[in-house]
C-alpha positions as CSV (number, residue, x, y, z in Angstrom):
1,X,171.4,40.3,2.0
2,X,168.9,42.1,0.2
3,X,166.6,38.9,-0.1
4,X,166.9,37.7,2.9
5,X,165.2,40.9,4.3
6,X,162.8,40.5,1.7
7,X,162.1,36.9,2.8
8,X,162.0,37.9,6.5
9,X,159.6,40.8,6.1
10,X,157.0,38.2,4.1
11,X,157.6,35.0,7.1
12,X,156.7,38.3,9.5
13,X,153.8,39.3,7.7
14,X,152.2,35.7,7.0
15,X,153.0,35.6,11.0
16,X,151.4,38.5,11.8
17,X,147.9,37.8,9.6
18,X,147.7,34.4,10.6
19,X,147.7,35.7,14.2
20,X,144.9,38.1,13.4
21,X,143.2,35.5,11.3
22,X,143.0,33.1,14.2
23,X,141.8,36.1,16.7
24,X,139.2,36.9,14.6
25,X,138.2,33.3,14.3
26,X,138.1,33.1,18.1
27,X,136.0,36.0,18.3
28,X,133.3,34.4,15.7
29,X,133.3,31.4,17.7
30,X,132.8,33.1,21.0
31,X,130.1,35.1,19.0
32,X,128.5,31.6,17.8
33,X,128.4,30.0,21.2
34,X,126.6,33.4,22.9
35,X,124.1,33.2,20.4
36,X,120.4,32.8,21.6
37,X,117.9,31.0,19.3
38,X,115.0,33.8,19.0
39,X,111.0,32.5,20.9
40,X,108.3,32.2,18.8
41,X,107.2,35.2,17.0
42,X,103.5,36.8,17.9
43,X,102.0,35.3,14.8
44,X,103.4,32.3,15.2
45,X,101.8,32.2,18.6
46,X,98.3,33.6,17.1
47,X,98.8,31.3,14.7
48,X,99.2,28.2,16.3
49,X,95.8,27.4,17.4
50,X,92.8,27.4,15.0
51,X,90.4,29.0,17.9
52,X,91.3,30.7,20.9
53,X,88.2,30.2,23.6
54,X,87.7,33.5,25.4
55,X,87.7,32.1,29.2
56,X,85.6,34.9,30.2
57,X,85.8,34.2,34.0
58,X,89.7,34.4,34.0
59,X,89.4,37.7,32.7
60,X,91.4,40.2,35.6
61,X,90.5,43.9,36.2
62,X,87.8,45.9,36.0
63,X,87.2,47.2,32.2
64,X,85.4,45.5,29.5
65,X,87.1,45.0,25.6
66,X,83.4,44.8,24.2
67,X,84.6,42.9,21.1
68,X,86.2,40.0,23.4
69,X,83.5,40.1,26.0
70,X,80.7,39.2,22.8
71,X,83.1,36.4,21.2
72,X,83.2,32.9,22.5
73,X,86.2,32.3,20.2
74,X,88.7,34.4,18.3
75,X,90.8,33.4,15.1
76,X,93.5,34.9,13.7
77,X,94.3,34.2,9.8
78,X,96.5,36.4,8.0
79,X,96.0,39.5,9.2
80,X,91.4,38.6,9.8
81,X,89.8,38.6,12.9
82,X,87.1,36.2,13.4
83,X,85.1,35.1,15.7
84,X,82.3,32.7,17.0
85,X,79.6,35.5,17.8
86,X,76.9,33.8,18.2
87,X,75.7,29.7,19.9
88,X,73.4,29.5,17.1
89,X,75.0,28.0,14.0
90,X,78.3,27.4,16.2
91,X,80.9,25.0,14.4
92,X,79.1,25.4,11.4
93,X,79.4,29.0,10.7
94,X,82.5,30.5,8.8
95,X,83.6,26.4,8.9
96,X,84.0,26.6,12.6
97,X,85.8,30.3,12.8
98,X,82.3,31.6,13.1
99,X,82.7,35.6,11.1
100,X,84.7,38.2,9.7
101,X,84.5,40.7,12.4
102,X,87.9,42.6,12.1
103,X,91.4,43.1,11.1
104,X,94.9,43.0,13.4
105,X,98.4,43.5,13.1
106,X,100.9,42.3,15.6
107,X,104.8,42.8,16.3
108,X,106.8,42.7,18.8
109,X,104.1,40.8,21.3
110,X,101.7,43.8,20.7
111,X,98.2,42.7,18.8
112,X,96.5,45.9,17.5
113,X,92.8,45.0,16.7
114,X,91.0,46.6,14.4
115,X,87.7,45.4,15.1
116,X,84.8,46.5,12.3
117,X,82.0,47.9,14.9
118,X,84.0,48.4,18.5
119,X,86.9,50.1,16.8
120,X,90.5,50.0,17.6
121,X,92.1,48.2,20.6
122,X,95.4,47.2,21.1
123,X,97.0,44.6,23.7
124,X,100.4,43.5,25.5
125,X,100.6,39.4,24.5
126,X,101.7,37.0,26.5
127,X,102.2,33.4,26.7
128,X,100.9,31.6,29.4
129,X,101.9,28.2,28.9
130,X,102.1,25.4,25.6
131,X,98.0,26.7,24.8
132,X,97.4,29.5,26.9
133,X,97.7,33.5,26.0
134,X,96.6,36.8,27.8
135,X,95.7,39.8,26.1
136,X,96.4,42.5,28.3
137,X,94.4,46.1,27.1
138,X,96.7,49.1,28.7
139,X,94.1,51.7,27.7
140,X,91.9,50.0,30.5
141,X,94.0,47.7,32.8
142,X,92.4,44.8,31.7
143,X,93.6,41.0,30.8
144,X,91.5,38.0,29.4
145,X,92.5,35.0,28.9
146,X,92.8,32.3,25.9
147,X,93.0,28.7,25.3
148,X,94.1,27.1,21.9
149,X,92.5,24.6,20.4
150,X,92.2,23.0,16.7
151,X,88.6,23.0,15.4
152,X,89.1,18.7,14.8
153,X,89.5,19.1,19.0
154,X,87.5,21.7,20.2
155,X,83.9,20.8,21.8
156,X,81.8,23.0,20.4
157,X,78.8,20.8,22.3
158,X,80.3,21.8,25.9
159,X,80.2,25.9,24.9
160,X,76.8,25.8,23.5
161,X,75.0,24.2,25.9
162,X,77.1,26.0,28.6
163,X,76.2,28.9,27.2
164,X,72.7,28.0,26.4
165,X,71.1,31.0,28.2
166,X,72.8,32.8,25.2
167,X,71.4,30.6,22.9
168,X,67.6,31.4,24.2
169,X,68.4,35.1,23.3
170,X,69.8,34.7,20.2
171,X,66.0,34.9,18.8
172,X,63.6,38.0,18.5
173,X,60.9,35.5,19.8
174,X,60.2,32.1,20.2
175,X,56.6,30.9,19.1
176,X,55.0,27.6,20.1
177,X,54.5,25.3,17.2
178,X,53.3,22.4,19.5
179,X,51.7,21.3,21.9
180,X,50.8,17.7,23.1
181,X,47.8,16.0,23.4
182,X,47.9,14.7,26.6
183,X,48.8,16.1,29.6
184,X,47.1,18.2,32.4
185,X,45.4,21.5,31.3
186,X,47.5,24.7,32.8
187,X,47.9,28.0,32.7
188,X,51.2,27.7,30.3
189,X,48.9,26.3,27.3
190,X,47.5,30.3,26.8
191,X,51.4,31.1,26.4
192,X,52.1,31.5,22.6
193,X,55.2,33.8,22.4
194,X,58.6,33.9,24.9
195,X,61.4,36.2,24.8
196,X,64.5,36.3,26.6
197,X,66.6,39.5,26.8
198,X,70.2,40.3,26.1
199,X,71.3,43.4,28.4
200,X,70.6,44.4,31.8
201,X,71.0,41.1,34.1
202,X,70.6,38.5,31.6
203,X,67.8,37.4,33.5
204,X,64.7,38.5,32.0
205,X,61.7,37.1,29.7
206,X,58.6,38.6,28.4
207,X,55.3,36.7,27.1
208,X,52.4,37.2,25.0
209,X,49.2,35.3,24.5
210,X,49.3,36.7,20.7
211,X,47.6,33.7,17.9
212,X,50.3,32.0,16.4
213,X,52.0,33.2,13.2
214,X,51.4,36.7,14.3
215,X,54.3,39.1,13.0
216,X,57.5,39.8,15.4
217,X,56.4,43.1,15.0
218,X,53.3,42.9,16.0
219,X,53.4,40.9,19.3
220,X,52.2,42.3,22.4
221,X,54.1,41.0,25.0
222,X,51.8,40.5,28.1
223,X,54.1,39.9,31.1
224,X,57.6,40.4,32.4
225,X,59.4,38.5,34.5
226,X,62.8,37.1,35.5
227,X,63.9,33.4,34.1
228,X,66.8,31.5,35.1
229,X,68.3,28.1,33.3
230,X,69.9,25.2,35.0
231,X,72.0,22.4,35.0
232,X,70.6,18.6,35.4
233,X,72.9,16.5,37.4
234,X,74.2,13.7,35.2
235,X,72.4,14.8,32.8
236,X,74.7,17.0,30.3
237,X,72.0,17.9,27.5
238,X,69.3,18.7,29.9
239,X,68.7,21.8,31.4
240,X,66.1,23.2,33.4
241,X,64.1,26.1,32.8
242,X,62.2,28.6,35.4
243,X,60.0,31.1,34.1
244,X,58.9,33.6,37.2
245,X,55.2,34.4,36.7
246,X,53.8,36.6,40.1
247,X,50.4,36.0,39.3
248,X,50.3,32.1,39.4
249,X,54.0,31.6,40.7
250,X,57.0,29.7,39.0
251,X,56.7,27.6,36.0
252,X,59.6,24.8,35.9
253,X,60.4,23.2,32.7
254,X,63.1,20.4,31.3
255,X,64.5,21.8,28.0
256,X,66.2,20.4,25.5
257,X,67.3,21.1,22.1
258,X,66.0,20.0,19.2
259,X,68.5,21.9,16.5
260,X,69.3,25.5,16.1
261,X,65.9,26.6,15.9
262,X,63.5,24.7,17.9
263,X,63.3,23.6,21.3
264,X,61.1,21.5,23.4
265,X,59.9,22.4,26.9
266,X,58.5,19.6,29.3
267,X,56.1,20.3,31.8
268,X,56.7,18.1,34.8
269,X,53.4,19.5,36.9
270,X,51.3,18.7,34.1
271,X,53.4,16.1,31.9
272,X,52.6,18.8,28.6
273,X,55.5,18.8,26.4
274,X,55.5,22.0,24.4
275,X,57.4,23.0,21.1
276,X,59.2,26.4,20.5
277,X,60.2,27.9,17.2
278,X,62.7,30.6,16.9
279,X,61.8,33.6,15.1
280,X,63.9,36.8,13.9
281,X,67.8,35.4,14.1
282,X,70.1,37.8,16.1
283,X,73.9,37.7,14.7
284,X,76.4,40.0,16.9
285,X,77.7,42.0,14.1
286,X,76.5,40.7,10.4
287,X,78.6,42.2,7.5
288,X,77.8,42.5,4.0
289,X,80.0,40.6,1.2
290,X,81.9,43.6,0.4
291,X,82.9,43.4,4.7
292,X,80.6,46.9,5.2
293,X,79.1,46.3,8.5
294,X,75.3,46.5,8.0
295,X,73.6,45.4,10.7
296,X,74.5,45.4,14.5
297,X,73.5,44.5,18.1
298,X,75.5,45.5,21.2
299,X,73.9,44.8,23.4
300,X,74.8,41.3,24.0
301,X,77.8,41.2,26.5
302,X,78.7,37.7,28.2
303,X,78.6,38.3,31.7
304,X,79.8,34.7,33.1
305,X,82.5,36.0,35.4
306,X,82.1,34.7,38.9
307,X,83.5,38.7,40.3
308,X,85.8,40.8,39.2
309,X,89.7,40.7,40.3
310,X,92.0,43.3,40.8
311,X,94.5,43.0,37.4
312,X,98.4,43.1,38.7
313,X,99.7,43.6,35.1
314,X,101.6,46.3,33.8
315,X,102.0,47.3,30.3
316,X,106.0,46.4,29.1
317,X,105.9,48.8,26.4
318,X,108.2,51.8,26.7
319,X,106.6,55.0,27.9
């Protein structure tokens, strides 16, 4: 009688733990079946995309994130900012990332930027769609707005010479190396210098009638006026050129590019085709090997953005 107990208690007990065994199965299953594969993390997203293109016209609200409003691209490699300052040298320089300019962190779809001359910012991330991210600044209400690309994809011809008014100012001065021997004698052939400043309205040149190969330094700049650079239809590497001179009136010019440094000016009222040489380089933000920033211009802001929007983003992050 004694063992038969025995034996019943054990048959309950193997009943009773298979029961639980099999509920606690169940409840891993259910578990299993609920689960939600995590999105993509923020630097998987950053990462991604070789270059992100700073579509400064998208940009929504009223503040400016000086660092973005200089670049024309932004990279992000293992924990580096860097970015494609500058038209001159772009595609070549940094092997198409253009320059060290900063440092980030990101979790949790928050990018804090840590950039080496405008200083800490730090942004709300989100994606767009399959190669687009905004960058939403909380501090001043602001988004801008990135496409991806792959450097073997990106058209670094269509930003510089859409950009080429940037280009043109990118140089202390430009001095005329040439001029050709034909052609109708004008008031332009006295021009020796040109300078196109960053600031302001984007809109203004000097001149100066100084001998060639006279120091930057040294250049008195004769006049002041207001240029403006345009598009030639059909015609994608042409652009025009007006330089606003009150006391003769406007002098119009086709320009093209030669290379990085020179460009060539043609002179449709007297057929003169002129040659310009850049002098004194301009990078936005130049650092020194051990990453010490030494030397700096700020002044440079794109300012392609047809008007400024109204932003209707809100910051996510907890208060």
């Amino acid at each position: 009688m004694k063992t038969l107990k025995i034996l019943l208690s054990v048959t309950l007990f193997a009943t009773l733990f298979t029961s639980c065994y099999r509920e606690v199965i169940v409840e891993e299953r259910v578990i299993v079946d609920d689960y939600v594969e995590p999105g993509i993390s923020i630097n998987q997203l950053l990462g991604a995309y070789e270059l992100w293109y700073v579509d400064i016209n998208a940009t929504k609200g009223y503040g400016t994130t000086p660092f973005l409003q200089k670049a024309f691209t932004i990279s992000f490699r293992n924990g580096v900012v860097y970015a494609n300052n500058n038209i001159v040298g772009l595609g070549d320089n940094g092997n198409g990332f253009g320059i060290d300019v900063g440092e980030y962190e990101a979790y949790d779809m928050i990018l804090d930027v840590y950039h080496d001359v405008d200083g800490f910012e730090t942004f709300d991330v989100y994606e767009i769609d399959n190669n687009t991210i905004e960058l939403y600044n909380p501090n001043n209400d602001t988004s801008y707005f990135l496409d991806g690309y792959q450097r073997n994809n990106f058209d670094y011809d269509f930003v510089f010479y859409d950009n080429i008014h940037y280009f043109l100012q990118e140089y202390e001065a430009w001095e005329k190396t040439f001029t050709s021997n034909y052609g109708a004698l004008n008031e332009f052939d006295n021009e020796n210098y040109l300078q196109f400043l960053a600031g302001g309205n984007d809109s203004e040149f000097r001149s100066s009638q100084n001998a060639g190969g006279s120091p930057i330094g040294n250049i008195i700049w004769d006049y002041t006026g207001i240029y403006g650079v345009g598009d030639v239809v059909g015609e994608f590497y042409l652009k025009t050129l007006t330089l606003d001179y009150d006391s003769w009136g406007n002098e119009h010019f086709e320009l093209s590019v030669i290379n990085d440094g020179k460009i060539e000016l043609f002179h449709p009222a007297s057929e003169t085709v002129y040659e310009f040489e850049g002098r004194g380089y301009i990078q936005y933000l130049k650092s020194s090997e051990k990453g010490k920033t030494t030397s700096v211009t700020k002044n440079k802001m794109r300012k392609h953005r047809k008007d400024k929007v109204d932003n209707p983003r809100e910051s996510t992050r907890g208060k």
